[in-house]
C-alpha positions in Angstrom: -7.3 16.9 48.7 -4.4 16.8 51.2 -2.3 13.9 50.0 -2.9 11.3 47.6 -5.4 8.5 47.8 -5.5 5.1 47.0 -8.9 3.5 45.6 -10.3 0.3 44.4 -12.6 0.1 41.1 -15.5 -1.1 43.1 -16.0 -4.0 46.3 -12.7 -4.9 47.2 -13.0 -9.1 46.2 -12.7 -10.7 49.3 -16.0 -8.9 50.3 -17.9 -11.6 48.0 -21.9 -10.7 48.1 -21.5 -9.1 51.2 -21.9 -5.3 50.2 -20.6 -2.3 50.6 -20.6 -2.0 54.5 -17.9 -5.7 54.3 -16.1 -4.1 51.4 -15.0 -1.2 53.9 -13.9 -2.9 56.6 -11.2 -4.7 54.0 -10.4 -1.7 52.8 -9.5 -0.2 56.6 -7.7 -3.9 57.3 -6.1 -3.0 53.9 -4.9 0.6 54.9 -6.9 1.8 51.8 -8.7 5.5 50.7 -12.0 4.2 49.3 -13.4 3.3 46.4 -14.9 3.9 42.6 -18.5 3.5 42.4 -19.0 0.9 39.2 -22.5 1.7 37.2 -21.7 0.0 34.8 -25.2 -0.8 33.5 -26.8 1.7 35.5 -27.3 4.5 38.3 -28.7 2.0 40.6 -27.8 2.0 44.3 -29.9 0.2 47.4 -31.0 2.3 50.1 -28.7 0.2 52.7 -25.6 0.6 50.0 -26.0 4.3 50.3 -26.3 4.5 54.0 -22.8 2.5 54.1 -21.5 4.6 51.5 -22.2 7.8 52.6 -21.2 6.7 56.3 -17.9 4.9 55.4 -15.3 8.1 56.2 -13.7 7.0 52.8 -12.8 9.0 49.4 -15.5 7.9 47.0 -15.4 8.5 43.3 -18.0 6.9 40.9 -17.8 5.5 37.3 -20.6 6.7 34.7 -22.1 3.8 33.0 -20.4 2.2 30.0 -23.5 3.1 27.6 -22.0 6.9 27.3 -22.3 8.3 23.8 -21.6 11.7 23.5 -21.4 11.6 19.4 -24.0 8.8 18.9 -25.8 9.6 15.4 -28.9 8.8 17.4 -30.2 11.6 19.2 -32.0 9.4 21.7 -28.9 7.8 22.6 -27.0 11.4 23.5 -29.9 12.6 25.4 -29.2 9.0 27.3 -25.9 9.5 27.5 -26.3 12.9 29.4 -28.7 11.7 31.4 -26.4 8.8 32.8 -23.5 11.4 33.7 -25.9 13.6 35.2 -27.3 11.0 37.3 -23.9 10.1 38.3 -22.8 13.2 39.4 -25.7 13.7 41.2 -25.9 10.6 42.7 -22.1 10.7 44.1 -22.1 14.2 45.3 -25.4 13.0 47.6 -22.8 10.1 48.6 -19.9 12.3 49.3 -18.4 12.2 46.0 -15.3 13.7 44.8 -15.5 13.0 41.6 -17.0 11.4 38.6 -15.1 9.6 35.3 -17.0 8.4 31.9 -15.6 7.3 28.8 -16.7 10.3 27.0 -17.4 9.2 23.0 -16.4 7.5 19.7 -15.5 9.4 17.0 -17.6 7.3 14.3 -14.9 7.5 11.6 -15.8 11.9 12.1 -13.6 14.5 11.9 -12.3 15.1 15.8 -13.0 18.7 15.3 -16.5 17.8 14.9 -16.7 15.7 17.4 -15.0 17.5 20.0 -17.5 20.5 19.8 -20.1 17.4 19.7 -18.5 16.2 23.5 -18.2 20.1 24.2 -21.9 21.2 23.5 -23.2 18.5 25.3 -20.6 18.6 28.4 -21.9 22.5 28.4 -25.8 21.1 29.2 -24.3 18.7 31.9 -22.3 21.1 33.4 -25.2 23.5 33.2 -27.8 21.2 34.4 -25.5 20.4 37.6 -24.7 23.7 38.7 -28.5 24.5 38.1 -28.8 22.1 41.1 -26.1 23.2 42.9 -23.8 20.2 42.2 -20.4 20.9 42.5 -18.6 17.9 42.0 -15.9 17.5 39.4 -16.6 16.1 36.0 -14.1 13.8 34.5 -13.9 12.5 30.9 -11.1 9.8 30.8 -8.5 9.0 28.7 -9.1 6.2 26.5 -7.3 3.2 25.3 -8.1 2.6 21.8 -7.8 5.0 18.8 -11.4 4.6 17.9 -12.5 6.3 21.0 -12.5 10.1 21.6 -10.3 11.2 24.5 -6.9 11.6 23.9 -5.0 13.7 26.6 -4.4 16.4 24.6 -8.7 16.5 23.6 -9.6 16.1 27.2 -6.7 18.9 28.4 -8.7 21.3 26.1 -11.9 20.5 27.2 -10.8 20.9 30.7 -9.9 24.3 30.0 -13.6 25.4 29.1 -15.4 24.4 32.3 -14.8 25.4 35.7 -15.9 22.0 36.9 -14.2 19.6 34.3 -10.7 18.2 34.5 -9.7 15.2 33.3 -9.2 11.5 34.7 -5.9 10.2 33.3 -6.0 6.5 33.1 -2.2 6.2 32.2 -2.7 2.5 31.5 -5.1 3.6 28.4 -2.2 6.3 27.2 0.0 3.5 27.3 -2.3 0.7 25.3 -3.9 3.8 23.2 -0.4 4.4 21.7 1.0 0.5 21.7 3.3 0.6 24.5 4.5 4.2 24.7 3.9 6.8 27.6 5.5 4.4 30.1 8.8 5.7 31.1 9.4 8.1 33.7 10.4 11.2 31.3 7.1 10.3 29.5 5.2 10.7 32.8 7.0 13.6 33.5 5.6 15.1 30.5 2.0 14.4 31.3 2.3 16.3 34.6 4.1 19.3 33.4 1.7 19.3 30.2 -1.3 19.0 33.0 0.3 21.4 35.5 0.9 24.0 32.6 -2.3 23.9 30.8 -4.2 23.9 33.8 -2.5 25.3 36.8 -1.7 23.4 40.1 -5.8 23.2 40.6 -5.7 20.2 38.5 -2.4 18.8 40.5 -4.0 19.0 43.9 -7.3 17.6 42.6 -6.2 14.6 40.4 -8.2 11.5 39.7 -6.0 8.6 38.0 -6.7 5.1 36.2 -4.1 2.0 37.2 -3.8 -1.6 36.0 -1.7 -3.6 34.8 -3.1 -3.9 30.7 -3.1 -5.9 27.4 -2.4 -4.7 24.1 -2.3 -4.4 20.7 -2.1 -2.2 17.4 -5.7 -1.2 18.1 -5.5 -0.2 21.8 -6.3 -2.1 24.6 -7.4 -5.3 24.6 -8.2 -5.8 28.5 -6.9 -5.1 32.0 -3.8 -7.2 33.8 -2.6 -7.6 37.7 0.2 -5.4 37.3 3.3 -7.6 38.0 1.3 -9.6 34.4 1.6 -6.5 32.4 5.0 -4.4 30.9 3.2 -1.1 32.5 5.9 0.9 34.7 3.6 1.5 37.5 7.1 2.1 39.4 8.1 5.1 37.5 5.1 6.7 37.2 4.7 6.6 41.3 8.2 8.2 41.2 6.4 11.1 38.9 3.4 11.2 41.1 6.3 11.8 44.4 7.8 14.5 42.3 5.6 16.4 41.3 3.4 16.6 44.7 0.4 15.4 43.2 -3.0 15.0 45.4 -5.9 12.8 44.9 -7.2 9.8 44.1 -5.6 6.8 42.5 -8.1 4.4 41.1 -6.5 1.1 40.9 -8.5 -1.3 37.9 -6.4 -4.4 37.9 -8.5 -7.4 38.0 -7.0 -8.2 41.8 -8.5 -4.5 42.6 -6.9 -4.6 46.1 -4.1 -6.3 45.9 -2.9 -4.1 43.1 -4.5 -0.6 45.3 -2.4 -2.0 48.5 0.7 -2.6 46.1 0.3 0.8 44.8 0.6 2.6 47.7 3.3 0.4 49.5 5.6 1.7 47.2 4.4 5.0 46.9 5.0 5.6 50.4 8.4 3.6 50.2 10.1 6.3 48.0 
């Protein structure tokens, strides 16, 4: 990507019912990129929703369902779960897709070696079914907000590493609730990016795919997502790290006020 993008999580609001095709046009009034597909229940999309979609000129990402399990006991429910990111993929690279996110597993009160060559054998069929198809689109676990849930920065760096279409989708708003208010200062951004650019190369730089909201937390993790000027997180420093270190892509903004927080976003990115 040539520059960095700025993205709601789904319709912008003030579209109401109206669809995809309103949703745009706010979006263009707005001065914003485009937008992140939501399945949350399912990869269901209308015939007219994908004729907007693929039609709208914008950067378009898309969100796996929330029913992903990649180390479910059940074997049903990981077959499922694979299923759901495949259909994802597939589904936004027919829309234009740059790139897909999932919250990736739960590590069941299980060893996190075991379950991260659990995530790892089944990200291998994904990947392999995919390319099988000629999909090409990246695939994204995200970092998660609570402890219980697999997908730490340093598990989803690793992973990243073994797949030539995997890299990950920091949601720096989880990093900060996952760890009870750290990783939100500029030096701790910093770190992310160098740790990112290092690990991975400046591949992973020019093709990011970020999380932002403002967010709610406690000892656990998150607890649920905040307009940013209701939240402590330093959405102001980490733009500065995003401006130094040249990143391209697409910033998915989560906040509950999707666009008002998106168009905040990238006011002051382009003001430094």
């Amino acid at each position: 990507m040539d520059k960095l993008k700025f993205l709601t999580a789904g319709v912008p609001l003030k579209a109401g019912n109206k669809g995809y095709e309103a949703g745009f046009a706010i979006l263009d009034e707005m001065g914003l990129d485009g937008l992140e597909l939501e399945f949350v229940r399912g990869v269901r999309i209308s015939d007219k929703s994908r004729i907007a979609v693929s039609s709208a000129n914008k950067v378009i990402t898309a969100h796996a369902p929330f029913y992903v399990n990649l180390n479910a006991r059940e074997e049903d429910k990981v077959e499922a779960s694979v299923q759901r990111i495949i259909e994802t993929a597939q589904t936004a690279e027919e829309l234009g897709g740059y790139s897909i996110t999932f919250h990736a597993a739960y590590y069941l009160d299980m060893d996190k070696e075991i379950v991260y060559n659990k995530v790892k054998e089944q990200i291998k069929i994904i990947t392999e079914a995919l390319s099988q198809n000629g999909n090409r689109i990246w695939i994204r676990p995200e970092t998660t907000g609570k402890a219980t849930q697999w997908g730490d920065l340093d598990e989803i760096v690793r992973l990243s590493k073994e797949f030539e279409t995997v890299l990950p989708c920091v949601d720096f708003s989880h990093l900060h609730a996952r760890y009870n208010g750290i990783s939100n200062t500029y030096d701790e951004f910093c770190e992310i990016f160098e740790k990112i650019g290092k690990e991975l190369g400046d591949t992973a730089l020019n093709n990011f795919h970020a999380h932002i909201a403002g967010i709610e937390y406690g000892p656990k993790g998150e607890k649920k997502h905040l307009n940013l000027e209701e939240s402590d997180f330093n959405y102001k420093d980490l733009l500065k790290a995003f401006k130094k270190f040249g990143i391209k892509g697409a910033v998915v903004c989560e906040s509950p006020n999707i666009e008002e927080d998106a168009k905040l976003l990238k006011e002051y990115y382009l003001s430094l």
